[in-house]
C-alpha positions as CSV (number, residue, x, y, z in Angstrom):
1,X,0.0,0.0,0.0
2,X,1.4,3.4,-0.9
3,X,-0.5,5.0,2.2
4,X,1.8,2.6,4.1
5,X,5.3,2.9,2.7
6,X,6.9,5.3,5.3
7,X,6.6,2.8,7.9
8,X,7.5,-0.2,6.0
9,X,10.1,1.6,4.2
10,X,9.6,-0.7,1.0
11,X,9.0,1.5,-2.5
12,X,5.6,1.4,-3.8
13,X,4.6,-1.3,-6.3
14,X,4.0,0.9,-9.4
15,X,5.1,4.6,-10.8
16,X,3.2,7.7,-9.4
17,X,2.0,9.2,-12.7
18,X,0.1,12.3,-13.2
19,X,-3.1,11.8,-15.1
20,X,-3.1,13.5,-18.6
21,X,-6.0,15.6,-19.0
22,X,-8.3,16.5,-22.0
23,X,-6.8,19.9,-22.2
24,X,-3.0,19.0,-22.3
25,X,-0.9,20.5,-24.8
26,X,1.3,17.4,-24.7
27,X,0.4,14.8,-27.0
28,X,-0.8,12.0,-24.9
29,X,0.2,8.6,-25.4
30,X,-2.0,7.5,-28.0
31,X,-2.3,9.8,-31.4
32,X,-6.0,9.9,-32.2
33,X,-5.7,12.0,-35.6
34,X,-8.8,13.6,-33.7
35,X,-9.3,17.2,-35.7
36,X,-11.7,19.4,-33.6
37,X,-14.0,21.0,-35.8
38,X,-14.0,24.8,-36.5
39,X,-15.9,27.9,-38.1
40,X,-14.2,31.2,-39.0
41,X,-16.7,33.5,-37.7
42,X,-16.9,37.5,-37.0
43,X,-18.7,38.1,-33.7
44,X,-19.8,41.0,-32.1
45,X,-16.2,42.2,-31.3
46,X,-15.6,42.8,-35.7
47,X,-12.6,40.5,-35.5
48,X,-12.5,37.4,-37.7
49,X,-11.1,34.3,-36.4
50,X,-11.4,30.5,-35.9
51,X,-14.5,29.2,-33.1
52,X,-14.2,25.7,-32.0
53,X,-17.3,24.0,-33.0
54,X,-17.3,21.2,-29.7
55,X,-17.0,21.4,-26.6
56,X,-13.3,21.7,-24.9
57,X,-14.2,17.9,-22.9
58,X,-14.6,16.6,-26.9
59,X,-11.3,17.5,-28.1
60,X,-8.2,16.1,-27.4
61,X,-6.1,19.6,-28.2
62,X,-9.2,22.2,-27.8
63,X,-6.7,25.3,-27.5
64,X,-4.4,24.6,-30.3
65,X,-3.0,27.6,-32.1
66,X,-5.6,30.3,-33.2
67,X,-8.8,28.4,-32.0
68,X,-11.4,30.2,-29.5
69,X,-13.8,28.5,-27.5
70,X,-17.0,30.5,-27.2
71,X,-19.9,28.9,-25.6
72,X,-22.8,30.6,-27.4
73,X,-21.1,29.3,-30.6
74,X,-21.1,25.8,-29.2
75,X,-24.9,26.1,-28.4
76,X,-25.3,27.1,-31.5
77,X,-23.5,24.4,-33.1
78,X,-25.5,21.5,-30.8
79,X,-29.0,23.4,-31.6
80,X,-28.3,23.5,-35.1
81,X,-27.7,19.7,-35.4
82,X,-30.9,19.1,-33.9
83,X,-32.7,21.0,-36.2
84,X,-33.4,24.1,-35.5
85,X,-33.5,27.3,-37.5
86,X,-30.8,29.9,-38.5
87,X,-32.6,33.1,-37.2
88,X,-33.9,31.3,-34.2
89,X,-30.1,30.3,-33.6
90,X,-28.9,34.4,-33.9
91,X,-31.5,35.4,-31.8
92,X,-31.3,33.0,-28.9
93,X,-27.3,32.3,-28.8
94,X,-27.1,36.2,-29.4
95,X,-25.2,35.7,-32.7
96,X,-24.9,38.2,-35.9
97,X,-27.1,36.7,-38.8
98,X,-23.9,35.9,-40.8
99,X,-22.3,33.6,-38.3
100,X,-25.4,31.3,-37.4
101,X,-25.3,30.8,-40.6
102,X,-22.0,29.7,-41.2
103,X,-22.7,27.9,-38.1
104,X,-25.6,26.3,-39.6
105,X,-23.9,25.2,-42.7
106,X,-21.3,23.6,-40.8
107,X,-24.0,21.6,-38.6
108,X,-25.2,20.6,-42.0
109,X,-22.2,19.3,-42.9
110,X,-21.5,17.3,-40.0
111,X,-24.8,15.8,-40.2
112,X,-24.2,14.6,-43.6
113,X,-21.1,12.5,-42.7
């Protein structure tokens, strides 16, 4: 037993090891060719850049270079798959019209493969 060891003064049985987690920057020890899905969308701010499209749990690498994670984007994205509509989407994620659309498209994309 590791609780144990002081007293015995024998070395535990296996390696500590930290647990990897989901949002490591280190490759972990499997490669799962894993590509998290993304949009290039304009928000409310006026600047364009890439939106991850899951949820940072989903992806193995979710802050890889120039990808944001924006959680009204990521509603969007889950809503859209199940159907709903693109102006419903902008007004209830508080979207521009132009992005829940692109947001749309991609849901429509994702759906057919």
């Amino acid at each position: 037993m590791r609780l144990l060891s002081y007293l015995t003064g024998t070395r535990p049985t296996t390696p500590l090891r930290r647990p990897r987690d989901a949002t490591s920057h280190r490759p972990g020890p499997y490669a799962t060719g894993h590509i998290c899905p993304r949009v290039r969308l304009t928000l409310h701010d006026g600047t364009e850049r890439d939106y991850l499209l899951d949820g940072p749990s989903s992806c193995p690498r979710p802050r890889g270079p120039h990808a944001t994670y924006e959680p009204r984007v990521h509603l969007a994205y889950v809503l859209a798959r199940q159907g709903h509509d693109t102006c419903w989407l902008a007004r209830f994620a508080d979207l521009p019209l132009p992005a829940a659309e692109r947001v749309t498209e991609a849901a429509a994309r994702a759906d057919r493969t």
